[in-house]
MDAnalysis code that builds the backbone (N, CA, C; Angstrom):
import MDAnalysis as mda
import numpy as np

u = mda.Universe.empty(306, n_residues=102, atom_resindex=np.repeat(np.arange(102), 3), trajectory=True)
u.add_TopologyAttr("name", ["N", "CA", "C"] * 102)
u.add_TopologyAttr("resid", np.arange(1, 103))
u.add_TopologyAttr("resname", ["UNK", "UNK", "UNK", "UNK", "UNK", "UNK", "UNK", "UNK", "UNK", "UNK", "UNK", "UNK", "UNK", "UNK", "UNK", "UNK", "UNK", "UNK", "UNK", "UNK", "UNK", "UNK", "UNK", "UNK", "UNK", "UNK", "UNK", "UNK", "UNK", "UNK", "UNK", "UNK", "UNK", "UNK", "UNK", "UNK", "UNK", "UNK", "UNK", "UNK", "UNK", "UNK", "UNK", "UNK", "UNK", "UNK", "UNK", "UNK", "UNK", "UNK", "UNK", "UNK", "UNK", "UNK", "UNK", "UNK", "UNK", "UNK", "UNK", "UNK", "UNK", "UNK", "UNK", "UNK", "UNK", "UNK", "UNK", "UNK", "UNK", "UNK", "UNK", "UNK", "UNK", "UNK", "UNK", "UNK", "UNK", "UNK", "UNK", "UNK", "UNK", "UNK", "UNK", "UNK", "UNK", "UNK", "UNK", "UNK", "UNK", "UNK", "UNK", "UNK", "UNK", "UNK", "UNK", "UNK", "UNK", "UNK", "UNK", "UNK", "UNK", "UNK"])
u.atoms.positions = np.array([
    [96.683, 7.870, 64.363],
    [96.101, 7.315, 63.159],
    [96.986, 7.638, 61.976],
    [96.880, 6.219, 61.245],
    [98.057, 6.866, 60.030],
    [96.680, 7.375, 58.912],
    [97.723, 7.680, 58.013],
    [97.033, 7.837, 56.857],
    [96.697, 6.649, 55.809],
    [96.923, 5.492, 55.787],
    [96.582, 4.422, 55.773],
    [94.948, 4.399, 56.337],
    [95.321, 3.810, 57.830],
    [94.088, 3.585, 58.153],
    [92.968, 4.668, 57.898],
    [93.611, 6.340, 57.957],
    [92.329, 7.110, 57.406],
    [91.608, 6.818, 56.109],
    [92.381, 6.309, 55.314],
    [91.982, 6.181, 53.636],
    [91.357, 4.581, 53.476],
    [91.393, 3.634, 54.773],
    [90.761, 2.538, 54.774],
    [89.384, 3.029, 55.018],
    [89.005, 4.118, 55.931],
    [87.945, 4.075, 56.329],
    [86.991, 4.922, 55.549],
    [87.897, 5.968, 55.052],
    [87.101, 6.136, 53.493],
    [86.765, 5.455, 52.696],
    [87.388, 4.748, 52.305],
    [86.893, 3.515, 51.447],
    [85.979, 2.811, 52.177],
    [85.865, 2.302, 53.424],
    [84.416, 1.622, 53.926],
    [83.498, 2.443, 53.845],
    [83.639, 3.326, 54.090],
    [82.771, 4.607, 54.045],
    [81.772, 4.740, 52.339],
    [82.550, 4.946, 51.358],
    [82.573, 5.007, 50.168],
    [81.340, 4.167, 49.911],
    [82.380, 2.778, 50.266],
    [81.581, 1.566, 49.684],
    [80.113, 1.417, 50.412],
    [79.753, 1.709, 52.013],
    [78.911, 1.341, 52.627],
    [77.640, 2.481, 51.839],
    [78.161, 4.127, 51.585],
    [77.607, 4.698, 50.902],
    [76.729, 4.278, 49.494],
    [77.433, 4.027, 48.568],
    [77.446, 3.097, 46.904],
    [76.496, 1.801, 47.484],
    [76.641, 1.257, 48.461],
    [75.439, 0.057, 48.563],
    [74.375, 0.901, 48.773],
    [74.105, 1.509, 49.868],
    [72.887, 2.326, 50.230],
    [72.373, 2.705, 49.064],
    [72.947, 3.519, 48.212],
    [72.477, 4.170, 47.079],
    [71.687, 3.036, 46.090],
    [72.295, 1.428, 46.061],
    [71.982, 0.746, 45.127],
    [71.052, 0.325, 45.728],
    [71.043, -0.067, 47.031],
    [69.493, -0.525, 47.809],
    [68.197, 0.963, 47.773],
    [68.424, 1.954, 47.822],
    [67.445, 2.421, 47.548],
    [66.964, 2.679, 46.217],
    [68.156, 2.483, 44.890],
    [67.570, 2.463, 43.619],
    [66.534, 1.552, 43.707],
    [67.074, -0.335, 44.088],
    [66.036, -0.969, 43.888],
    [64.909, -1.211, 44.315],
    [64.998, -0.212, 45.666],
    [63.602, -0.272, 46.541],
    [62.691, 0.733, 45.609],
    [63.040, 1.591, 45.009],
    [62.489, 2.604, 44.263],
    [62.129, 1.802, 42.656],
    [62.502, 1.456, 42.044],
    [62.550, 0.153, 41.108],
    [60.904, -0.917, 41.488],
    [61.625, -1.280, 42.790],
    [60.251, -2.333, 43.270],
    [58.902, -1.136, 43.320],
    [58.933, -0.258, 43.947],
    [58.021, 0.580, 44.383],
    [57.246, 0.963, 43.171],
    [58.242, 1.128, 41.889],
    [57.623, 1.736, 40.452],
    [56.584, 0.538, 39.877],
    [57.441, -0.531, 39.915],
    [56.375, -1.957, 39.171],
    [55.547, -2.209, 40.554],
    [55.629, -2.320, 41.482],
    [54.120, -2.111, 41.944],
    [53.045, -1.041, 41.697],
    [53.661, 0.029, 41.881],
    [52.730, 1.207, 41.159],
    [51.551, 0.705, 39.865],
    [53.141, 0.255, 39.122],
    [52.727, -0.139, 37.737],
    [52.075, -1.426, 37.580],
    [52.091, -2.445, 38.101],
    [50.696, -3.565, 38.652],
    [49.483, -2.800, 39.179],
    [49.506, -2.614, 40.460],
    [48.145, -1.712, 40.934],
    [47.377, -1.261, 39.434],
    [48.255, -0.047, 38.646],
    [47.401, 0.497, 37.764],
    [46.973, -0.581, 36.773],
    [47.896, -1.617, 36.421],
    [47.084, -2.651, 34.988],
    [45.796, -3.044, 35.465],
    [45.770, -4.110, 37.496],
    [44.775, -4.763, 37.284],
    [43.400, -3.323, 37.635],
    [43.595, -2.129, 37.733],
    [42.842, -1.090, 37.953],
    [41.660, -1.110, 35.998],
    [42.761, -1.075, 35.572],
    [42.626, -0.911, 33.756],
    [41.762, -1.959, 33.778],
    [42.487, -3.229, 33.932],
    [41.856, -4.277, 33.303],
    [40.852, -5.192, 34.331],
    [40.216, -4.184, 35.501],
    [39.536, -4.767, 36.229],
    [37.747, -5.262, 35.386],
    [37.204, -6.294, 35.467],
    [36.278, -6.800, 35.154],
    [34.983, -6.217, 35.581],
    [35.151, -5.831, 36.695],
    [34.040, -5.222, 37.266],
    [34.071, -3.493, 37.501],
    [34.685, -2.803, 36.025],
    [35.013, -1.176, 35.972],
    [33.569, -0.664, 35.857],
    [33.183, 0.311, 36.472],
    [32.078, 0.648, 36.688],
    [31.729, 2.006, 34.991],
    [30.510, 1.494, 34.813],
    [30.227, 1.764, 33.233],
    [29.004, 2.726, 33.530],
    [29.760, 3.672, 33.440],
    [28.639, 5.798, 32.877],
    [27.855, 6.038, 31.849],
    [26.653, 6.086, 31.959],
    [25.962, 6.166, 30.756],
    [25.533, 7.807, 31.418],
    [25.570, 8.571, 29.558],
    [25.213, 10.109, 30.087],
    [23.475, 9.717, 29.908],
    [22.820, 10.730, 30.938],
    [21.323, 10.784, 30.563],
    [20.647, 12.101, 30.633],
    [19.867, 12.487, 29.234],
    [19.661, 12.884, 29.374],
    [18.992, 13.916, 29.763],
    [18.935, 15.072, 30.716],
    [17.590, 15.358, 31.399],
    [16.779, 16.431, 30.772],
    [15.502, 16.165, 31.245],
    [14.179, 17.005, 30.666],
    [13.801, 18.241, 31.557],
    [13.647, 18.916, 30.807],
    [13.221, 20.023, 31.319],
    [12.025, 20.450, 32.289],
    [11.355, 21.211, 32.557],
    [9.824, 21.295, 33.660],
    [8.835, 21.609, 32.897],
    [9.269, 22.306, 31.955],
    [8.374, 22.509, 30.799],
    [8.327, 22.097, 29.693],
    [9.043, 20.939, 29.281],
    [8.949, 20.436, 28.420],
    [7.442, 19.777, 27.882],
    [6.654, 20.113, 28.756],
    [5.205, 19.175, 27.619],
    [4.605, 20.650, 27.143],
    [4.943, 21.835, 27.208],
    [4.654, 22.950, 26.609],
    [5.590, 23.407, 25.569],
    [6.092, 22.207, 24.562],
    [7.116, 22.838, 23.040],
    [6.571, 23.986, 22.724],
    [5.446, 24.467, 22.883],
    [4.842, 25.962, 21.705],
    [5.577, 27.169, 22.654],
    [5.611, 26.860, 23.779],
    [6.397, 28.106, 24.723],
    [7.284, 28.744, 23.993],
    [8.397, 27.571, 23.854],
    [9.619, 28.221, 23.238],
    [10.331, 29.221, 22.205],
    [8.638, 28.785, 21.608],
    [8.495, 29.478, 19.931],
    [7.593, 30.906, 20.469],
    [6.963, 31.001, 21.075],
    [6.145, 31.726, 21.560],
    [7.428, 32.907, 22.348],
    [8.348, 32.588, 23.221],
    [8.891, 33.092, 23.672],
    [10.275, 33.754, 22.329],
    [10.536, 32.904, 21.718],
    [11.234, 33.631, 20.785],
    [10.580, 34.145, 19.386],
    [9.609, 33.970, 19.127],
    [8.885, 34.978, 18.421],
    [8.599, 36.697, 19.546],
    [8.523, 36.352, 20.615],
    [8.673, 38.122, 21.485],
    [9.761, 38.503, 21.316],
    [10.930, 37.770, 21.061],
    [12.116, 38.360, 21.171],
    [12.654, 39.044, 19.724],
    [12.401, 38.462, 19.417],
    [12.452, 38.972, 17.635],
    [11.978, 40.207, 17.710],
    [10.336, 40.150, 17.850],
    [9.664, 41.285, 17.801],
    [10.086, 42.280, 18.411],
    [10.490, 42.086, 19.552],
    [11.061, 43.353, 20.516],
    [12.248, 44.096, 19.790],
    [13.114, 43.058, 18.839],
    [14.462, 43.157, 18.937],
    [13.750, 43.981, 17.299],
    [12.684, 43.710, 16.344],
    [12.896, 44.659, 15.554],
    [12.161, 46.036, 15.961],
    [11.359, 46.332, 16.580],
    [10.981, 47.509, 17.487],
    [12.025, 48.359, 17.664],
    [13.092, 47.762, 18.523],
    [14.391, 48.224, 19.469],
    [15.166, 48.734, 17.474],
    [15.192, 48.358, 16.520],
    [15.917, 48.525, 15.486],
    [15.176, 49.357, 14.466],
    [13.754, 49.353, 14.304],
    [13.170, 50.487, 13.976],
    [12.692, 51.537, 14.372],
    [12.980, 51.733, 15.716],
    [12.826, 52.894, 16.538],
    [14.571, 53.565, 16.306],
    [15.638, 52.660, 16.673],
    [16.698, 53.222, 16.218],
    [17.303, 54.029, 14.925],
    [16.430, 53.163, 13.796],
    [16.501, 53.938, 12.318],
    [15.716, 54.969, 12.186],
    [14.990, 55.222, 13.121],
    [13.820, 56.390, 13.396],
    [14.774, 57.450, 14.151],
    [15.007, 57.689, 14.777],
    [16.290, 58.621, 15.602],
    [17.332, 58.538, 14.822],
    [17.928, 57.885, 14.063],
    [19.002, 58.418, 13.240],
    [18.498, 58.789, 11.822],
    [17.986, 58.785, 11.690],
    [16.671, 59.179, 10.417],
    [16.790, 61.260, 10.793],
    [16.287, 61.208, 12.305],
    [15.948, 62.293, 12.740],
    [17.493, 63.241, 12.985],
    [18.096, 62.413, 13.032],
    [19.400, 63.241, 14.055],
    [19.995, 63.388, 12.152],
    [20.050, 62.399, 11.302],
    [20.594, 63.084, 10.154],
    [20.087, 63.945, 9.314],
    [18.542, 64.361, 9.560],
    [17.858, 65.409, 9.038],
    [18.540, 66.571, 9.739],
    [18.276, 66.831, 10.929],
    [19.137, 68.164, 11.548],
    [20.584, 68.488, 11.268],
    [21.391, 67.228, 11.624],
    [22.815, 68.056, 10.643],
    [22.637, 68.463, 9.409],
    [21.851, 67.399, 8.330],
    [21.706, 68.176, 7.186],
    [21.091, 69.688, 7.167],
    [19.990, 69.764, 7.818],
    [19.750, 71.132, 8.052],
    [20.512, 72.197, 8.589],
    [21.559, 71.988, 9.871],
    [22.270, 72.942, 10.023],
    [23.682, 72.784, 8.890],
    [23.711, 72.190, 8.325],
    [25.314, 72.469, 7.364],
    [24.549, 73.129, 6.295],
    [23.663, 73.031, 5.854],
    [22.978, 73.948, 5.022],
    [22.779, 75.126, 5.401],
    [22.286, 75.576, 6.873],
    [21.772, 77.083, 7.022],
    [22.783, 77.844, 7.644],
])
């Protein structure tokens, strides 16, 4: 084999390569605008199915006074829980005052 014919067959080589490459750009090309069809008539389909939020009711909802009822206890508890606390620190700052004094 000369070197001739080696450098012919590189070059077929080359070239048969460089087509391949351009046939799979455009197969990849075709593949994208179909993609990209599929999604328009998806968008602009006529019959897109339409979500309405609804919203749901509770089990107790025909008893509204509950709610108030239940957070009026909570209050109450919660000032209990805060005047019992000012009651113990009431107490605990009487005794330091008493021992830094005696």
């Amino acid at each position: 084999m000369t070197s001739e014919s080696v450098s012919v067959g590189l070059d077929r080589h080359r070239h048969r390569q460089k087509e391949l490459e351009h046939r799979e750009r455009i197969l990849r090309e075709r593949e994208v605008e179909l993609r990209l069809r599929e999604m328009e008539t998806k968008i602009h389909a006529t019959d897109a199915a339409f979500h309405q939020t609804v919203k749901h009711q509770l089990e107790n909802s025909h008893k509204p006074w509950m709610k108030k009822v239940i957070l009026g206890g909570k209050l109450f508890a919660l000032s209990v829980v805060a005047l019992v606390a000012v009651r113990i620190a009431s107490v605990l700052a009487r005794f330091i005052i008493i021992a830094a004094l005696g």
